[in-house]
C-alpha positions in Angstrom: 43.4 100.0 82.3 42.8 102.6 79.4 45.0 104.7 77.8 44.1 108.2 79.3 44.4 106.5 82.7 47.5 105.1 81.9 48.8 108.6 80.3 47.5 110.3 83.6 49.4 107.9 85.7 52.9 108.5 83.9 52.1 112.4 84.1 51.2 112.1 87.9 54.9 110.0 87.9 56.5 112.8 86.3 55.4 114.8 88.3 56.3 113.4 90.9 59.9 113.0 89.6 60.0 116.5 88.7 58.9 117.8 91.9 61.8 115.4 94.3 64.8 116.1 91.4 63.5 120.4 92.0 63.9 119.8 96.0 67.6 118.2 95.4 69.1 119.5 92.3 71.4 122.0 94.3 72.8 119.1 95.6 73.1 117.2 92.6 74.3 120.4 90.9 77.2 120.8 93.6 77.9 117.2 92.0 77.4 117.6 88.0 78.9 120.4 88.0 82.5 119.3 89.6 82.4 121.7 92.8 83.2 118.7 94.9 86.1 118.3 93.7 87.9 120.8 95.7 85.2 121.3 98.1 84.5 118.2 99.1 81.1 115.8 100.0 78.7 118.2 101.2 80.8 121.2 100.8 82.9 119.7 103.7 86.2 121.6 102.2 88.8 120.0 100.7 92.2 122.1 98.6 89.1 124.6 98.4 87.2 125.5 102.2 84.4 124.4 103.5 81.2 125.4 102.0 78.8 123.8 103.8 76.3 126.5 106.0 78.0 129.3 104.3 77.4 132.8 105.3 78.3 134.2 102.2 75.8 136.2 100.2 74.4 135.0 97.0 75.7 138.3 95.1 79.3 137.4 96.4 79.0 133.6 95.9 78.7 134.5 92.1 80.9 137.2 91.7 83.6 134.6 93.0 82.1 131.9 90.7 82.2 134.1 87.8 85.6 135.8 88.6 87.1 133.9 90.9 90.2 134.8 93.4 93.0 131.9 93.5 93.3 129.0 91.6 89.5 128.3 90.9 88.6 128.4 87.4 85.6 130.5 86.0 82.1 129.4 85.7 81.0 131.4 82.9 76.6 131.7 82.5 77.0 129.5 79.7 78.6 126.7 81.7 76.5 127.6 84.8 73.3 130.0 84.5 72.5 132.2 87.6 69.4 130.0 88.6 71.7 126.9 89.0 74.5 129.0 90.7 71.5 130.1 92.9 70.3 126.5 93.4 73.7 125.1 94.6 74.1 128.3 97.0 70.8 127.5 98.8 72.0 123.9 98.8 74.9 125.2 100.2 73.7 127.6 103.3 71.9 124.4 104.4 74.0 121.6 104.0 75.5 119.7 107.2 78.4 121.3 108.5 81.6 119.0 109.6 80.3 116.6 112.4 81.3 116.7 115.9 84.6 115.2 116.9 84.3 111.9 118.8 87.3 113.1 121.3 87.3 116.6 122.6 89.7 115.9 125.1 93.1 116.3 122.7 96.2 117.5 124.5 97.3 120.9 124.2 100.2 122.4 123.9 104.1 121.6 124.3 103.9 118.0 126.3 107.3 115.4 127.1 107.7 113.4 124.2 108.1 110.3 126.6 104.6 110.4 127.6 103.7 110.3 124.0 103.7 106.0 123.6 101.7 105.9 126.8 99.1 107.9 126.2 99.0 106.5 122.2 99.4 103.0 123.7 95.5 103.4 124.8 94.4 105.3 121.8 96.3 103.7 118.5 97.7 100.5 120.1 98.6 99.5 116.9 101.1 102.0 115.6 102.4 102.1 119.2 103.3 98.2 118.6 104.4 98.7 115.4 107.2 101.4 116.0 108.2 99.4 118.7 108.9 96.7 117.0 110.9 99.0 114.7 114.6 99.0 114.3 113.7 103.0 114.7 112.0 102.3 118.1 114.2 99.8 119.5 116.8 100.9 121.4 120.5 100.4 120.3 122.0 100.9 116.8 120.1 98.3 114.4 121.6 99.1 111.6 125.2 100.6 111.7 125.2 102.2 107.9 122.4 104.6 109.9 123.7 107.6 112.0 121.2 107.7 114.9 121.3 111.1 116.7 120.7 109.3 120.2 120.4 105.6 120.9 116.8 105.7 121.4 114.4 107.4 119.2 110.7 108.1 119.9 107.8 109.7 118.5 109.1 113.3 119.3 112.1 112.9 117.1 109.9 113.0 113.8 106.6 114.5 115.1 108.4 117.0 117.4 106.2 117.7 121.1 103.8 120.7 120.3 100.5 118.7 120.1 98.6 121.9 118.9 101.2 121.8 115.5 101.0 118.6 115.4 97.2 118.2 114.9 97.2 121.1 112.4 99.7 119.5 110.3 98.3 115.9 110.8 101.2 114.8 112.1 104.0 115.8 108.7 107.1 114.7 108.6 108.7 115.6 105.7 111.0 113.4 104.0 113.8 115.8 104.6 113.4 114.4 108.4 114.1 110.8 107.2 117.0 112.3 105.2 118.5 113.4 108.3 119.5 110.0 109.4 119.5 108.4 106.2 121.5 111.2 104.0 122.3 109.1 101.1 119.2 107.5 100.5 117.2 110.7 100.5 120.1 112.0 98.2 119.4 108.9 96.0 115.6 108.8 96.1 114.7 112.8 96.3 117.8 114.9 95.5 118.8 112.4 92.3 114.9 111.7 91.3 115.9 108.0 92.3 112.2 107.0 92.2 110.8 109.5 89.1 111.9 110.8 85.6 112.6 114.4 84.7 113.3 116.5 84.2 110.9 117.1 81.3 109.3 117.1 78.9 108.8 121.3 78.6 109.2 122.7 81.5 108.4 120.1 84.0 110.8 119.7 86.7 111.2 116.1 88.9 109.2 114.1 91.4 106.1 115.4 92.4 106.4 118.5 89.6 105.9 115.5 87.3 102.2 114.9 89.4 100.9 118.1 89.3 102.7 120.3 86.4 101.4 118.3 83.5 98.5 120.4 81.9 95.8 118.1 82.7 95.9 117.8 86.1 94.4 121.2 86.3 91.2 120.0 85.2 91.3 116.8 87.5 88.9 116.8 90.7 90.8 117.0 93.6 89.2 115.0 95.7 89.5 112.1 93.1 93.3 112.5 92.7 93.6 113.0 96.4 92.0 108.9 96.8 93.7 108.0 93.1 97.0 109.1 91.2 98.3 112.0 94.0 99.6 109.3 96.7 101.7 106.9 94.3 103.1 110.3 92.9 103.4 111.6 96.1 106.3 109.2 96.6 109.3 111.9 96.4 109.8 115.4 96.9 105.6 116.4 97.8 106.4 117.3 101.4 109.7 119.7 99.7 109.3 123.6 101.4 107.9 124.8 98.4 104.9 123.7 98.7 103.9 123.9 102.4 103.1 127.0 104.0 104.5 127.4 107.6 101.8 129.7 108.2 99.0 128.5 106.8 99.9 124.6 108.5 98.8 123.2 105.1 100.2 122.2 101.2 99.4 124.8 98.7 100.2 123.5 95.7 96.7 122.8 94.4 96.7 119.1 95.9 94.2 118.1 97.9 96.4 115.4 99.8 97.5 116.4 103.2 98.9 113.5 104.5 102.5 112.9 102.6 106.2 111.1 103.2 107.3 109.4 100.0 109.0 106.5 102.3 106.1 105.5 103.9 105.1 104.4 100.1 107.2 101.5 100.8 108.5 101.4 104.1 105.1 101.6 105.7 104.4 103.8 109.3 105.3 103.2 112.1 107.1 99.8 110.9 109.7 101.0 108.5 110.0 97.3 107.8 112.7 96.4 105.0 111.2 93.0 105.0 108.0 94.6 103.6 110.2 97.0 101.4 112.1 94.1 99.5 108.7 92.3 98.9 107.4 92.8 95.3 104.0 93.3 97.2 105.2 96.8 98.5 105.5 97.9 94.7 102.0 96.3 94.3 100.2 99.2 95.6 101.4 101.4 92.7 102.5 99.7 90.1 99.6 97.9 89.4 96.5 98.2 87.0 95.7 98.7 83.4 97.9 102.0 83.0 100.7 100.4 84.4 100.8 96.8 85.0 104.0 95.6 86.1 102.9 94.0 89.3 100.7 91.4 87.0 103.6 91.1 84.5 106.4 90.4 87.4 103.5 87.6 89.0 102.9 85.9 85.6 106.8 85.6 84.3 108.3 82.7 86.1 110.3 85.1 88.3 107.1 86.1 90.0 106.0 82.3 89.6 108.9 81.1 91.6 108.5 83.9 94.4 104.9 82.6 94.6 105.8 79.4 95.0 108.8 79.3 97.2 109.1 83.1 98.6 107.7 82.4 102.0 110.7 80.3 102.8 113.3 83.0 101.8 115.1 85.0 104.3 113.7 88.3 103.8 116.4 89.5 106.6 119.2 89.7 104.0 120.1 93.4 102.5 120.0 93.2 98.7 123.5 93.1 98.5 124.0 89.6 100.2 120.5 88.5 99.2 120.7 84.6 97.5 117.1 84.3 96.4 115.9 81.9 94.3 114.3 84.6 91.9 114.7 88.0 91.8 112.1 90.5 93.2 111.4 94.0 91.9 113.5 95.5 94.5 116.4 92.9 93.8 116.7 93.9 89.9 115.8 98.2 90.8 118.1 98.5 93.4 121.0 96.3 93.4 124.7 97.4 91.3 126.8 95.1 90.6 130.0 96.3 90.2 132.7 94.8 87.4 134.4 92.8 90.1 131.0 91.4 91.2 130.8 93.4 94.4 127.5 94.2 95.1 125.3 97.6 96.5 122.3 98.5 96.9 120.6 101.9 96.0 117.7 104.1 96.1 117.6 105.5 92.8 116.0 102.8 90.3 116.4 105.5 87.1 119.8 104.7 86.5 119.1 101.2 85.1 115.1 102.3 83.5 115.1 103.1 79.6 111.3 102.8 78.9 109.1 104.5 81.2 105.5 105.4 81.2 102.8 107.9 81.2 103.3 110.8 78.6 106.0 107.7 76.2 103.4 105.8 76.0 100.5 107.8 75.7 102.0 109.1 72.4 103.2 106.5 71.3 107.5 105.8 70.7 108.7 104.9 67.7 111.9 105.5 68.1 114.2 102.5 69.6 115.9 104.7 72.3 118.0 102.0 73.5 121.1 102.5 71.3 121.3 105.9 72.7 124.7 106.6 74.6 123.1 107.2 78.1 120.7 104.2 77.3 123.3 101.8 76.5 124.8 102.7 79.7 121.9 102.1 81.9 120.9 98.8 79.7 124.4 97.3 80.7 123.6 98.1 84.8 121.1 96.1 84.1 122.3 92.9 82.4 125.4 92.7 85.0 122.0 92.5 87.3 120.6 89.9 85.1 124.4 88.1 85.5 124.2 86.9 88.8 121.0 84.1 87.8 121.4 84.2 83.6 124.4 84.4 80.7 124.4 87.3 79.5 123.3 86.0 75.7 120.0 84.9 77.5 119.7 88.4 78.9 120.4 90.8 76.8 118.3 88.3 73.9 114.8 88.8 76.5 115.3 92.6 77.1 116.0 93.2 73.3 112.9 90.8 72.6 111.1 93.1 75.1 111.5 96.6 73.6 110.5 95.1 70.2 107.5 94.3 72.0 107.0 97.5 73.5 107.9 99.6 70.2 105.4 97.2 68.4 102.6 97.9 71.0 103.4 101.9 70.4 102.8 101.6 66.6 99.5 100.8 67.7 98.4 103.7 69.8 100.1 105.7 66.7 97.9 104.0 64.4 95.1 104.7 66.9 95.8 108.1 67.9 95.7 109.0 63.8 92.4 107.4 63.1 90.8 109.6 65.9 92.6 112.7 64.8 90.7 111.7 61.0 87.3 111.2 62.8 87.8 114.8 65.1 89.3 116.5 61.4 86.3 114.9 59.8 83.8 116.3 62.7 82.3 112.7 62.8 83.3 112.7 66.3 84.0 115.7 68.9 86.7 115.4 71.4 85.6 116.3 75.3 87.4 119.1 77.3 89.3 116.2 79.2 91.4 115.2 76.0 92.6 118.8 74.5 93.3 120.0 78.0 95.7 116.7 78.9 98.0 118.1 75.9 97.2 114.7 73.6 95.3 117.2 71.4 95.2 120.7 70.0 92.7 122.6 72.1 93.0 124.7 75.6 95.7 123.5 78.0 93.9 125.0 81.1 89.8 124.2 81.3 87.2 123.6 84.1 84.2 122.6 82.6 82.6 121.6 79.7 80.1 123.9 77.9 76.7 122.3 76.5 76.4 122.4 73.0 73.8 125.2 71.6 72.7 122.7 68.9 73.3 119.4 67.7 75.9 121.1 65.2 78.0 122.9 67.5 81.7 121.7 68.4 81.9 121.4 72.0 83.9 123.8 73.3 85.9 124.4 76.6 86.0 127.4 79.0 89.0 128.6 79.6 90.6 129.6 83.3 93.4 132.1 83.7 
C-alpha cells in the first residue's frame, strides 16, 4: 500500500471520527462538563430537574447557565462557549424522557394500614417476611427496655396510610419516628452526635452538617455522592426538619439522596435485626476502604482472626452487656461501658470513648499527641476498663499508646508530603486542579464548579467561582 493511500485512508478515518464525535458531542458535553451530576443520566433529574425533552428556549437555557437561579454554579463562556451550551441544549430537547412505569395500577389515597402486608405480600414478598420476622412486627413486647405504643405494630405506624404521600416521599421515615419508641437511643445516636464528631472545625455543626458543610462538597457531583460518601454520612441527623420540605415532598439541602434513616445503616429494613447490628460485618459497609480501613485492620488483628474462626458458633442473641464472646467485635468495644464496679451498659453514642478520628485529622496531618488532653484522657480510660474484661490493663494501655505513636508517625508523613507539593505548586513546576483549593487543603476559592482551560501552556489553571 503507498503512502498517499495510506494518508488518504487515515484522513477518510478522521473523518469519519470527526463526523460520529459532531452527531454526539452534546451528549458527551452533558458528560465532560459535569451537568449530570445534578441532572442525572440523560438529563433524567436528579437534586437538579429533569432535563431531558426540555421545552425551554435556548436564550433561557443560557441565561440560567450563565446566571443561574438556586444553588447551580455559573458557567462562564470561558468554561463553556455558547456553541457548546447550544450543543448540550439540542442534546437536551431530544434526549429520552423518564420511561414508563412497569405498574400503573398504585393505590391512591388514604387506604387501612392492615391491608398494607397483603397487598405487599404479592408485590415485595421479601420485606413483608422480613418485618415479620421482626421483633417490630411480631406481636407482643420483645423487648421490654422498648415502649411500644400498641402491642402490634405494622407498616402504618412508620409509613403512615396515605399512599399518594407515601410514594412522593418514597416511603421517609425519619429517624425522629424510630426515636419515638426508642428515646434514648436517638438521644444517644442523633441528639448527642453518638455516631459523628463536631461540632467543628469553623463553623460546621454535627452529623450530616459534617457531610455536606465542608467546602468541597460543593464542587462534588451529586449523583456520585448520592451512590458514594452521602449514605454512610447519612447515618444521623439527614432526615432532621431542616432539610425536608413538607411542601415540596423532597430534601433540599443540595443532596441528591432521597432515600435516608441513619438506623437502617445498621439495623437493616424491614429486619431491624440486632444480630446483624452486633456483627462487625454491619460496620463493614462503611468503614471500609483505603480512606478509612478499619474493617481490614479489625479482620487482620487476631480479634477479627478469632471472630473468623469461631464467630459462627457465638450466640449473637446476647445484648452487649451480658455478651461472653470469645473476642470482641466492633460493636462490643464502641458500645459497651463498663462501669467501676464492673457493671456493664450498652450505648449508642461510640464518641465518648474515640480520640483519633478521620477525614479533615488526617488529611492534614496531626502532630500533636492529643491524648494527654483532659477530655482525652477521660475517654481513653472508658476505653481500657473495655479492654479490662479480656486483657490487664498494662497490656492495654501499652497497644493503644503503641498505636497513636503509629498513627502520629504516619501523620508526619502526609506533613512531609503535603510540604513538598506546596514547594512544587510555589515553584509553578506543578499546578494544583480546582478539586484541591476548593476542598480547603489549599489556598485557592472555597466555592468552584468547573475548571477553566488554560489559554496557553503558561497559564495557572484557574477556577470559576459560584456565588
Amino acid at each position: 500500500m503507498s503512502a498517499l493511500t495510506l494518508l488518504l485512508t487515515a484522513l477518510a478515518v478522521v473523518a469519519t471520527t470527526g463526523t460520529a464525535q459532531a452527531a454526539v458531542s452534546g451528549g458527551e458535553l452533558y458528560i465532560l462538563r459535569g451537568c449530570l451530576g445534578c441532572h442525572g443520566a440523560s438529563g433524567r433529574g436528579g437534586v437538579g430537574p429533569a432535563l431531558a425533552q426540555t421545552p425551554v428556549p435556548f436564550d433561557a437555557f443560557l441565561t440560567q447557565v450563565r446566571q443561574p437561579r438556586g444553588i447551580m454554579p455559573p458557567f462562564p463562556a470561558e468554561a463553556l462557549s455558547e456553541a457548546d451550551a447550544r450543543a448540550i441544549h439540542e442534546y437536551l430537547r431530544t434526549a429520552p424522557g423518564a420511561p414508563p412505569r412497569l405498574r400503573a395500577d398504585v393505590p391512591r389515597g388514604v387506604l387501612d394500614g392492615k391491608a398494607c402486608a397483603e397487598c405487599h405480600r404479592r408485590l415485595h414478598p421479601t420485606i413483608v417476611t422480613q418485618f415479620e420476622a421482626s421483633a417490630m412486627g411480631r406481636a407482643g413486647v420483645q423487648n421490654p427496655r422498648v415502649q411500644f405504643p400498641t402491642p402490634q405494630l405494622t407498616c402504618a405506624h412508620c409509613h403512615g396510610t396515605n399512599h399518594d404521600e407515601i410514594t412522593a416521599t418514597k416511603g421517609r421515615v425519619p429517624e425522629s419516628t424510630c426515636g419515638a419508641c426508642h428515646p434514648q437511643i436517638y438521644k444517644d445516636h442523633v441528639v448527642d452526635a453518638g455516631h459523628s464528631y463536631g461540632p467543628g472545625p469553623g463553623d460546621l455543626g454535627i452529623n450530616w452538617e459534617r457531610n455536606i458543610g465542608v467546602p468541597h462538597y460543593k464542587v462534588m457531583p451529586r449523583k456520585v455522592m448520592e451512590m458514594g460518601c452521602d449514605p454512610c454520612h447519612a447515618q444521623a441527623g439527614a432526615t432532621d426538619p431542616k432539610y425536608w420540605s413538607e411542601t415540596e415532598k423532597k430534601y433540599v439541602d443540595t443532596s441528591s439522596l432521597q432515600i435516608r434513616n441513619g438506623c437502617i445503616a445498621c439495623h437493616t429494613r424491614h429486619a431491624f435485626s440486632l444480630v446483624e447490628a452486633r456483627k462487625p460485618e454491619a460496620c463493614f459497609t462503611c468503614h471500609m476502604g483505603p480512606d478509612h480501613p478499619n474493617y481490614e485492620a479489625y479482620m487482620s488483628s487476631k480479634h477479627g482472626s478469632i471472630y473468623g474462626a469461631r464467630g459462627r458458633e457465638w450466640d449473637w442473641t446476647q445484648p452487649l452487656a451480658t455478651a461472653r464472646w470469645e473476642a470482641p467485635t466492633c460493636a462490643y468495644c464502641h458500645m459497651l461501658y463498663v462501669a467501676d464496679d464492673g457493671t456493664r451498659v450498652a450505648s449508642h453514642n461510640m464518641t465518648r470513648k474515640i480520640i483519633w478520628g478521620m477525614g479533615v485529622q488526617p488529611a492534614l496531618g496531626e502532630l500533636t499527641d492529643i491524648t494527654v488532653t483532659t477530655e482525652n484522657r477521660a475517654k481513653r480510660n472508658e476505653m481500657i476498663k473495655v479492654c479490662l474484661t479480656c486483657h490487664s490493663e498494662n497490656k492495654a494501655r501499652g497497644y493503644l499508646e503503641s498505636a497513636d505513636a503509629h498513627k502520629l508517625a504516619g501523620d508526619a508523613l502526609v506533613v512531609e508530603a503535603r510540604q513538598i507539593l506546596s514547594d512544587l505548586y510555589r515553584d509553578k513546576l506543578i499546578q494544583p486542579g480546582h478539586g484541591h483549593v476548593s476542598a480547603g487543603v489549599l489556598r485557592g476559592p472555597r466555592f468552584t464548579a468547573i475548571e477553566l482551560p488554560r489559554a496557553s501552556p503558561s497559564t495557572p489553571r484557574r477556577a470559576c467561582i459560584s456565588t
